[in-house]
DRENVEXTI-742713 format. One record per residue (C-alpha): x, y, z. Coordinates in steps of 0.25 Angstrom, whole numbers, plus 5000, padded with zeros to 4 digits. Example, Ala and Ser with C-alpha at 12.3 -4.5 7.8 and 13.67 -1.06 7.14 Angstrom:
<pts>
504949825031
505549965029
</pts>
This chain:
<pts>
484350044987
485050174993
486550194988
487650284989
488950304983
490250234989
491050374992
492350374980
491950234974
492050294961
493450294954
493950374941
494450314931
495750274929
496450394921
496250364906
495150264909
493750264902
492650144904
492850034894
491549944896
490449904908
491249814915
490549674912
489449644921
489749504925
491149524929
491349484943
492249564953
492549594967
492249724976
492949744990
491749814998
492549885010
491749915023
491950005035
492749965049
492049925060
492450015073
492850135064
492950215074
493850135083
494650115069
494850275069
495250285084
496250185081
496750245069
497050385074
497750315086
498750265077
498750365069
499350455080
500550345082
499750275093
500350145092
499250085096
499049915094
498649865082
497449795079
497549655077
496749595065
496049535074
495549665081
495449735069
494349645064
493649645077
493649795077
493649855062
493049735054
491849775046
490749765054
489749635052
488649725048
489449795038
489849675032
488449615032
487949755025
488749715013
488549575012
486949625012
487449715002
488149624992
487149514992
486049604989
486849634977
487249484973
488649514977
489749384983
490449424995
491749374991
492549415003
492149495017
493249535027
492749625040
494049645046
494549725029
493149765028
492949725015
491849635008
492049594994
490949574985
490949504972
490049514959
489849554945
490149704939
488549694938
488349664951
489249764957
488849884949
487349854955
487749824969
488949964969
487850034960
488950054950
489650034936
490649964932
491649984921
492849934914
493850064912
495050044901
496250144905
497650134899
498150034907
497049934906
495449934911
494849914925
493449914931
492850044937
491650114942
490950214934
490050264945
490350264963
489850144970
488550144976
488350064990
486950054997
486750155007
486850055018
488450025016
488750185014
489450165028
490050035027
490550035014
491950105012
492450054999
492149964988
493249944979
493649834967
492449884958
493649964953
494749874947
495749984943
497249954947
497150024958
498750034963
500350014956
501349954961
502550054968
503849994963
504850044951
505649944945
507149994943
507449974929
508649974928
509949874929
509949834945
511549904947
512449794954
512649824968
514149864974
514449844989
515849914986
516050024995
514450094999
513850094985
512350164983
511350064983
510350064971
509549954976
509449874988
508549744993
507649755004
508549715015
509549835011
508449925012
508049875026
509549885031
509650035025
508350065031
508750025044
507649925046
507749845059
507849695060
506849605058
506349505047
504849545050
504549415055
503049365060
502449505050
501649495039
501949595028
500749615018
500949665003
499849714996
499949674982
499149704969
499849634957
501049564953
501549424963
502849354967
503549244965
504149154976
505249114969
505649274967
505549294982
506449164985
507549214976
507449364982
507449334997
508649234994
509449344988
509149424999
509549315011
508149305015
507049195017
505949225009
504749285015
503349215016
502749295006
501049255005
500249274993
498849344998
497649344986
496749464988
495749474979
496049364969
497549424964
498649344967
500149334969
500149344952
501849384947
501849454936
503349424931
503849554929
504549644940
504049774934
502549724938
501849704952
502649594953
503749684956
502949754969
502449614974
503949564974
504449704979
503749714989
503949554995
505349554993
505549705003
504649665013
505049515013
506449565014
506449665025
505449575032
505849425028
505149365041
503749425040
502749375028
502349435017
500849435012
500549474998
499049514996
498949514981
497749584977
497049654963
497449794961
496249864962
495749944974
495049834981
496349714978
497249834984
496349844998
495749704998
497649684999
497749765011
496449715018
496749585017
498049595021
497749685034
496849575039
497549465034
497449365047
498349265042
499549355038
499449465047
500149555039
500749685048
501249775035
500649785024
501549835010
500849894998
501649944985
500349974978
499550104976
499050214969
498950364968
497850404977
496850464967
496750324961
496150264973
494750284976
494350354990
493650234993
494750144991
495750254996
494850255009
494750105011
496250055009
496550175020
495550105028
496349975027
497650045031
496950095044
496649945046
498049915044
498450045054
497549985066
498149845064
499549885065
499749845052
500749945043
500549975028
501750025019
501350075006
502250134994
501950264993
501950274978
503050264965
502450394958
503050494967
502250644972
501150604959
501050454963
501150444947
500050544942
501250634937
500950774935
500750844946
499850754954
500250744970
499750594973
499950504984
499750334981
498750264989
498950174999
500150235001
499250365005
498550305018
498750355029
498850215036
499950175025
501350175026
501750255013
503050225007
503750314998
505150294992
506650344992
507750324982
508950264994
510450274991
511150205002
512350105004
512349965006
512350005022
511650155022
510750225016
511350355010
510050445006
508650425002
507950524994
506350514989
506250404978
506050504966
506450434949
505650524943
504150544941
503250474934
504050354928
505150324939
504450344954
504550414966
504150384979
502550424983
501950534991
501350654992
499950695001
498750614999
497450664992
496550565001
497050535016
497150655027
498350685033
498650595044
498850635058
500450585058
500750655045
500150805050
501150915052
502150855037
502250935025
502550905011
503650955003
503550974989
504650974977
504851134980
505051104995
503751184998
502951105012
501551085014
500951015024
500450885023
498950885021
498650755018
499150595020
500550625015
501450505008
502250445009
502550395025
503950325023
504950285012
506150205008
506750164997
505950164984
506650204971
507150084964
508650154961
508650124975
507650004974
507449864979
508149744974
506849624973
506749524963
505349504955
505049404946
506249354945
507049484942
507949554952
507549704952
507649844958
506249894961
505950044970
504650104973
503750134986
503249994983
504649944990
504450045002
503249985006
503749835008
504949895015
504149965025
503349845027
504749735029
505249855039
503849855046
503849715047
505149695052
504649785063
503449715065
504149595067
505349645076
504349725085
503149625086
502049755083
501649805070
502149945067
500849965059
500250095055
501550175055
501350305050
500850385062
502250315070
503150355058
502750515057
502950495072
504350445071
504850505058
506350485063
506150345061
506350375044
507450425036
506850575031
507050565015
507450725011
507750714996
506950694984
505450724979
504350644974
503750734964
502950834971
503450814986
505150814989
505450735002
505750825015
506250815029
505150725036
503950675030
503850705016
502950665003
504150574999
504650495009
503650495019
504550505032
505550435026
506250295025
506550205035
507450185045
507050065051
507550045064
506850165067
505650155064
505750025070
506050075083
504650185083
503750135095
502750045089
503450015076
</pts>
């Protein structure tokens, strides 16, 4: 049988890894085989619509499938495929485009024609490849990705924990506040009524869980009912809590308690899944077609720098934002913790993935001073590099300038302009440093937590209450953002590391943070 090499399958090592042993030959896994769209090319025509602010209607799920499923003969291809090789099809799902296939390391190093190893690196071992993955030369135009063969931790949470003493609040006079709850946030940041009721807010989770009783105590403090929060299992992992607020736990809670107190009528799903490349898409596909849901945002706090993510991988979660674009379904991302070097240090200029899509929402941080009623000033989240964060962004080594961000310039730390060549990051902020961070409770301990994770679920709880006020989904908002850049509060001041924020967009703060009546009142938002 003819075979070809499935373009960028193979990955480096992680730095300081080296192979350990064969990986055992009767250990059983999972592989998420992802296949091309049917109708690509009315897929592309709808795209560049929207990407030129055409606010156009969204797909339903419905429509979507009937349109850009996976095409029966596709799928039949690789069922051929994997039977001939004695490997279980564990899942299929036309509308994802995804077949998963089942077997032993043995099994799948025949049928991918490659070689599994166990690597040991200084924080622990994974499984990895040790040469690219070979397909038969009938599936070179079907198959995009096959990802999970690799089990590296593929992303990090974006949240900082502030360490010190929470300071007791003073509503003398018009103190500075030094941390706020979600519902401050939302009346600083002018978001318009609404409680987000009949939306769905999805967040993709990959480690850590909640705990009911936690949420009933916080939404009780707040005045609030507690929101239906659903647990979603993708791909074995559950809702697990650690019990310490300093672990994943930290971003799972941070992340319900924003969105479900800016947005207490709508739902929140959470799609817990491994934390590997294929667990983080296998999240985002199911939720995006989740028929019983029907999430309309989706919130994701996890990532990582872009040169730790496969082109492969880079190429197919982009493919499920475009999804997400042409169902009118919004995705907000945190745009990173590690500021300009998206913590490589040196003088590495990186930007984090998802956040780096050009179909995502990318969500970078500020450090807000403000009163009890008004904001005072807002400056680029920025406590020092590496150990204590700053917000994400820079210009993407992967995705092509899109035609909304075409005409910006960068500025970097010496005040010197160049013109945007690539994707920039991020799009939009708010607040992330955790001097100025979010009062949550996790694991039952009340703490201050910052980082672009908590911009993220912000955004979503703002879109949904939009959602729910305006009865349309404000979905793929970029193109309508850079449109409209009035509609956000120009950040000036501060740096990230390489880049120092500017008048209009800049690689800091995206176009700003929020003023939400504004944004609210954009046609189609």
């Amino acid at each position: 049988m003819s075979r070809m090499s499935l373009p960028d399958s193979l990955r480096e090592p992680l730095p300081g890894a080296r192979p350990l042993r064969r990986a055992a030959a009767d250990e059983r896994l999972e592989v998420t085989v992802v296949l091309r769209p049917g109708a690509p090319e009315l897929w592309r025509q709808r795209l560049a619509q929207l990407g030129r602010a055409e606010r156009t209607a969204p797909l339903t799920r419905e429509q979507f499938t009937q349109m850009h499923a996976t095409a029966d003969a596709d799928l039949r291809a690789v069922a051929a495929f994997a039977e001939a090789n004695g490997l279980t099809i564990v899942q299929r799902h036309p509308a994802r485009r995804t077949v998963v296939l089942a077997g032993t390391v043995a099994q799948i190093n025949d049928t991918f024609g490659v070689e599994l190893w166990q690597f040991e690196h200084p924080h622990g071992t994974y499984r990895g490849l040790r040469t690219a993955i070979q397909l038969p030369l009938e599936l070179q135009e079907i198959v995009v990705a096959v990802l999970g063969l690799d089990d590296r931790p593929q992303a990090r949470p974006h949240f900082h924990i502030r360490n010190a003493a929470k300071p007791r609040r003073s509503r003398a006079a018009t103190p500075l506040e030094s941390s706020f709850t979600p519902l401050q946030l939302a009346a600083l940041y002018q978001f318009p009524p609404g409680t987000g009721a009949n939306q769905c807010i999805a967040l993709i989770e990959l480690g850590g869980g909640f705990r009911p009783a936690d949420l009933s105590t916080y939404f009780a403090g707040l005045g609030l009912p507690v929101p239906e929060v659903i647990a979603v299992s993708v791909d074995h992992a559950t809702n697990a809590p650690i019990g310490n607020p300093n672990s994943a736990d930290g971003e799972v809670m941070l992340d319900i308690e924003i969105a479900g107190a800016v947005a207490p009528a709508a739902t929140i799903a959470v799609y817990f899944a491994p934390n590997t490349d294929a667990g983080f898409l296998d999240a985002v596909t199911t939720a995006l077609h989740d028929s019983v849901n029907r999430p309309t945002v989706v919130s994701i706090s996890w990532g990582g720098p872009e040169p730790s993510w496969s082109a492969q991988a880079l190429r197919a979660m982009d493919q499920a934002f475009q999804a997400a674009a042409l169902m009118g379904i919004t995705i907000c991302v945190a745009a990173g913790d590690g500021g300009s070097s998206d913590g490589l240090g040196g003088i590495a200029q990186v930007v984090d993935f998802p956040a780096s899509s050009p179909h995502a929402l990318a969500c970078g941080g500020t450090r807000l001073h403000a009163t009890a009623t008004a904001i005072v000033r807002e400056s680029v989240w920025n406590d020092g590099l590496p150990a204590q964060g700053a917000s994400g962004g820079g210009v993407s080594g992967f995705f092509a300038l899109p035609l909304w961000q075409e005409g910006l310039h960068t500025t970097d730390v010496q005040g010197q302009r160049l013109a945007l060549s690539r994707r920039g990051v991020p799009d939009v902020a708010a607040d992330a440093d955790p001097r100025s961070g979010y009062d949550v409770l996790v694991d039952g301990t009340a703490v201050v937590l910052g980082g672009t994770s908590a911009v993220a679920p912000l955004w979503a709880g703002l879109l949904a209450r939009l959602n729910g006020s305006g009865g349309a989904s404000a979905g793929w908002l970029n193109p309508l953002l850079y449109a409209h850049p009035a509609a956000l509060r120009d950040i000036t001041r501060g740096n990230n590391g390489a880049y120092r924020a500017s008048r209009g967009w800049d690689a800091c703060t995206g176009l700003g943070s929020p003023v939400g009546v504004q944004i609210g009142a954009l046609p189609g938002a």
